[in-house]
Structure formats: structure tokens, C-alpha cells
C-alpha positions as CSV (number, residue, x, y, z in Angstrom):
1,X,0.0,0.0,0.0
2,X,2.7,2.4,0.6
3,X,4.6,1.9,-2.7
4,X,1.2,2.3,-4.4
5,X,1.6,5.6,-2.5
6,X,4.8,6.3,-3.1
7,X,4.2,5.7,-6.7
8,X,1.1,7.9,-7.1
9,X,2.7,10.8,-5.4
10,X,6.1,10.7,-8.5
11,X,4.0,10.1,-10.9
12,X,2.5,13.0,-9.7
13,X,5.4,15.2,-9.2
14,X,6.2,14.3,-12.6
15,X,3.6,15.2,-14.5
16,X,3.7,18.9,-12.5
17,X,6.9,19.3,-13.6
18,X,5.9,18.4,-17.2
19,X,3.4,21.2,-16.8
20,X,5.8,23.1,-15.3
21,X,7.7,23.1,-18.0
22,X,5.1,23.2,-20.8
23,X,3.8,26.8,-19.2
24,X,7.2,28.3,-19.3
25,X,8.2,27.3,-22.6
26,X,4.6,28.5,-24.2
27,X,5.1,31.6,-21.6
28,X,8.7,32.1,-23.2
29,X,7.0,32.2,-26.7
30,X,4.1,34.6,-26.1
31,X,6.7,37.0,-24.9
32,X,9.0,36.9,-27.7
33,X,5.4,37.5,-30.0
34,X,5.1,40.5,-28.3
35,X,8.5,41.8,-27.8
36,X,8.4,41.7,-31.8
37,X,5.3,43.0,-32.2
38,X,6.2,46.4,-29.8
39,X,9.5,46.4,-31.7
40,X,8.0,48.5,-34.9
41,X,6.5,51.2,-33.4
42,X,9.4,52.2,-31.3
43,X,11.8,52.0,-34.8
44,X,10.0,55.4,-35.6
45,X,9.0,57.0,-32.4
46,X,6.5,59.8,-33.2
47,X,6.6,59.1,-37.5
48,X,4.0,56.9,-38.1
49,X,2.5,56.1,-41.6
50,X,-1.2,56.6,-41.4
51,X,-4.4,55.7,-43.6
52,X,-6.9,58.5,-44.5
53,X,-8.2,60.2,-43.1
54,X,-6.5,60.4,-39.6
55,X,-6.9,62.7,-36.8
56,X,-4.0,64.4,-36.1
57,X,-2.7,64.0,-32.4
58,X,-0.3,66.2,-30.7
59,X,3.4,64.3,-30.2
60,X,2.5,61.7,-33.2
61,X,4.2,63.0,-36.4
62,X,3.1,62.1,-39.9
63,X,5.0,60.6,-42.7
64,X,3.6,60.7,-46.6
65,X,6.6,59.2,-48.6
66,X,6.4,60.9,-52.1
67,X,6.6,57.6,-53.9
68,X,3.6,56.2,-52.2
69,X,1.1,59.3,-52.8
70,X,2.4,59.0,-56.5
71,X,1.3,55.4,-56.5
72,X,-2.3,56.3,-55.0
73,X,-3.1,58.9,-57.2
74,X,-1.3,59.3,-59.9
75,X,-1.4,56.1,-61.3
76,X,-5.2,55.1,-60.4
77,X,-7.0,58.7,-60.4
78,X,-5.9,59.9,-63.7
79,X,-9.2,61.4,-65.2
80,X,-10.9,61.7,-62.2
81,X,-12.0,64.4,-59.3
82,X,-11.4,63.4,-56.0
83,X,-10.4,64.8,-52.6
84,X,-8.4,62.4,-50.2
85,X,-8.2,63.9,-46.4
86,X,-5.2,62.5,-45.3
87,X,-4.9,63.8,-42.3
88,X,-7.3,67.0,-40.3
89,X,-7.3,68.8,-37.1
90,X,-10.0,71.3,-36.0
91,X,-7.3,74.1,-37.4
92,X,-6.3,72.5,-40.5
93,X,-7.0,69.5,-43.5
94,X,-4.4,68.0,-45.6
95,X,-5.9,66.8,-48.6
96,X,-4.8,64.9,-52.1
97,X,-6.8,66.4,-55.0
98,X,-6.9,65.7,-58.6
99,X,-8.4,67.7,-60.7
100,X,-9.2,66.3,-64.4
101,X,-9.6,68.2,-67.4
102,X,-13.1,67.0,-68.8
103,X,-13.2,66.1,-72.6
104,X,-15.8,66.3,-73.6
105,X,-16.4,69.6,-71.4
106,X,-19.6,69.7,-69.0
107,X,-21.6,71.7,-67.2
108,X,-20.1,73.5,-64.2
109,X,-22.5,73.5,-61.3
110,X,-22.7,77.4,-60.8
111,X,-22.7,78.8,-64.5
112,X,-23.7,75.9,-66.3
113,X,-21.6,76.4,-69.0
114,X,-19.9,74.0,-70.6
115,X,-16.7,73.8,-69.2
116,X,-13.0,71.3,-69.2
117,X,-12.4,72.2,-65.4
118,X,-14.3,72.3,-62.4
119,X,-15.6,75.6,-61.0
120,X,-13.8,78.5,-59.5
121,X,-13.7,78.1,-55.5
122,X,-13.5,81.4,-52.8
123,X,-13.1,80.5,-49.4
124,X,-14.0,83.5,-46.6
125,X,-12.4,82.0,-43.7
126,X,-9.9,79.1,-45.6
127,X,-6.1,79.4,-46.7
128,X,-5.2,76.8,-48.8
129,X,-1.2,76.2,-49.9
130,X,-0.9,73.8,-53.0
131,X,2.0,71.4,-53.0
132,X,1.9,70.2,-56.9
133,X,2.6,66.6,-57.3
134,X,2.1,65.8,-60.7
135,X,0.1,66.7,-64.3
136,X,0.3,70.1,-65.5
137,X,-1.8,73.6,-66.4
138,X,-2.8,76.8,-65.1
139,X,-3.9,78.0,-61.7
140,X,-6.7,81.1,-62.1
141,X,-6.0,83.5,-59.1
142,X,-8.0,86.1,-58.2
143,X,-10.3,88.2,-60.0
144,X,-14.2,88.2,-60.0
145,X,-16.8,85.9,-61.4
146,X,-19.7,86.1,-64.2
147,X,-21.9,83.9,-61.7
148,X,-21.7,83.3,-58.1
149,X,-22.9,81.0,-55.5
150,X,-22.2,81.6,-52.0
151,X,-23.0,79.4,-49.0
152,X,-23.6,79.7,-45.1
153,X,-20.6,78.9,-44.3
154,X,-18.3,81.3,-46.3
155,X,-17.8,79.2,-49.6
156,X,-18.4,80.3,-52.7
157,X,-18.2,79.0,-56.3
158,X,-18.5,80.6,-59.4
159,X,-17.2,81.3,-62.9
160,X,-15.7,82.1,-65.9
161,X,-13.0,84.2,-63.6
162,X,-12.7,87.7,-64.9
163,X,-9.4,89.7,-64.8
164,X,-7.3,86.8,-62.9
165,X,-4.3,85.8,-62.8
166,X,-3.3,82.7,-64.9
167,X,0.0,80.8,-63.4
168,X,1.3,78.2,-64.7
169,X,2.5,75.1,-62.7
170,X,4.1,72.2,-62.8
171,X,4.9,69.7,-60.1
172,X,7.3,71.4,-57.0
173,X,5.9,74.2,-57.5
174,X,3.9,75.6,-54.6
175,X,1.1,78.3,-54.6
176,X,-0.5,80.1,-51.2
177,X,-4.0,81.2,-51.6
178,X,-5.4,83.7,-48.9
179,X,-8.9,84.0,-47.8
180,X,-10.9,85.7,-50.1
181,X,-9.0,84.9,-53.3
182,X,-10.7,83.3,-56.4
183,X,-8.9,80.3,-57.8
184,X,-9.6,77.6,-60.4
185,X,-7.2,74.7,-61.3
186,X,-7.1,74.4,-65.2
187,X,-5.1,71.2,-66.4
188,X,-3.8,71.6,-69.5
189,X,-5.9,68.7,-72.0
190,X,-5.4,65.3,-71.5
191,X,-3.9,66.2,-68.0
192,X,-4.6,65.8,-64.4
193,X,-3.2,68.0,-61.9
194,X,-2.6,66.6,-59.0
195,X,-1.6,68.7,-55.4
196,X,-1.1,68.7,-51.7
197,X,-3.5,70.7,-50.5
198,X,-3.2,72.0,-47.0
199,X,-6.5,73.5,-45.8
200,X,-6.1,76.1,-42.8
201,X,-9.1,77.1,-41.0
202,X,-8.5,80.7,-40.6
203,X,-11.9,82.0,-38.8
204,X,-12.0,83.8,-35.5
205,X,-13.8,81.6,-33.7
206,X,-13.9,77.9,-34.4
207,X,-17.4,76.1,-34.9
């Protein structure tokens, strides 16, 4: 009776240590996973590539690698309008726009005419700075408008432009529009421009 004790109470030992050991070693392993898992985001503390759009967050800088906006817009948006926030903050919205020039020309949404750009913009309480990326054409700047449409808000669109500006521009090139300036982006044909487009909120008094 006491050897079947005495064997009971190994075999038990043994199989404790097995677990023992078991535990450790799948311990040992979980910790590893996540050692290599916290590993990336301290190889670039504070630059983080991010997916639009993203909230901006004080201490967390953002990274947009040239190469990678050019392969997600200029490559698959060629011929089309679109506006990509990639990142915002209640003070300011970075954006990726392309602007297309339509053939055959349509309607703009304020004159009606028919037209190979969108509409002329004016924004009350908005700066906007253009980074060009790619495509080429003229930037309208400034001026006045045949036809206007204005909303709550402060924006207005409009045009033909009358008496502005025409720059052309080509991609490096950077353009600052203040509040109150009419612009329209007018790619040259067969073009699409495509710009950086950082949008400052420039009101008195945030909503």
C-alpha cells in the first residue's frame, strides 16, 4: 500500500513538472510575439505612416513618402476628381486632390456652362497652400466671377474668372492662396493635376 503511494505521489510530481515546463516554454513564446510585435512602433517613435483620413494627435508626427502618394493617385486617379483627407485637425485639413480636365467639357455646377475644369472656388475663412505633385496647367487666381454661388458657411463657387491671374504650374511648384482669393485649377488637355492641399481654417472663432 505504501509503494502504491509512493508511486502515485512521483507520478504525480512528474507530471507537474511536465506542466511546469510546458507553461514556461509556451510563456517564453508569447513574450517573444510580443517583444516583436512592440519592436515597430518604437523603430520610428513619433513618424507613423497613417491611412486616410487620420486625426491628427499632438506628439504623433506624420509621414507621406512621395513615392507612395504617386502610386495612389497618380497612377489610379488619372481622369478623375477626388479629394483624399489625409490627415485633419479642428485648425487645418491636408488633402490629395486631382483635378481632371473634362473632354468632352460639362456643365459647371454654378454657371452651367460648358466647361473642361471644375468651378472656380473662394473661401471667406480658408487658406489653402498647393504642394503640386504631378500633371500640368494653369492655376486662375484672383479676379471676380460672371456667376456666383455663396453658402452659409463662407464658400463660394463661381465662374468664368474675370481679370485673374493665370500661373502656370508644374509639379514642386507651390502656390498660397489667402482667404478671399478666387482660384480655379485648369489642367492643360489630356492632363490631371494633382496637389497637396493644406487647408487652414483661418476663422475667428472655431465652430
Amino acid at each position: 500500500m505504501m509503494r502504491r503511494q509512493s508511486l502515485w505521489v512521483v507520478s504525480l510530481c512528474a507530471l507537474c513538472y511536465l506542466a511546469g515546463m510546458l507553461t514556461s516554454q509556451i510563456s517564453d513564446v508569447a513574450a517573444q510575439e510580443r517583444g516583436q510585435q512592440s519592436v515597430q512602433p518604437q523603430m520610428n517613435q513619433g513618424i507613423r505612416p497613417v491611412q486616410a483620413p487620420t486625426r491628427a494627435e499632438h506628439g504623433q508626427a506624420l509621414y507621406f513618402p512621395l513615392d507612395e502618394i504617386k502610386a495612389n493617385f497618380v497612377a489610379n486617379r488619372q481622369g478623375q476628381l477626388s479629394a483624399t483627407h489625409l490627415a485633419w485637425d479642428p485648425f487645418y485639413r491636408f488633402t490629395v486632390m486631382t483635378r481632371p480636365y473634362y473632354d468632352p467639357p460639362q456643365p459647371g455646377r454654378v454657371s452651367e456652362e460648358l466647361i473642361h475644369w471644375d468651378d472656380a472656388e473662394m473661401h471667406e475663412n480658408k487658406t489653402q497652400i498647393y504642394i503640386m505633385v504631378d500633371g500640368s496647367g494653369v492655376l486662375a487666381l484672383g479676379g471676380e466671377p460672371t456667376t456666383e454661388r455663396a453658402s452659409a458657411d463662407g464658400q463660394h463657387s463661381g465662374g468664368p474668372l474675370e481679370g485673374a491671374t493665370l500661373q502656370r504650374v508644374e509639379p514642386g511648384d507651390w502656390v498660397v492662396i489667402p482667404p478671399f482669393t478666387w482660384h480655379q485649377a485648369q489642367p492643360d488637355e489630356g492632363e490631371t493635376m494633382i496637389y497637396g492641399m493644406c487647408h487652414v481654417e483661418t476663422r475667428n472663432t472655431m465652430p
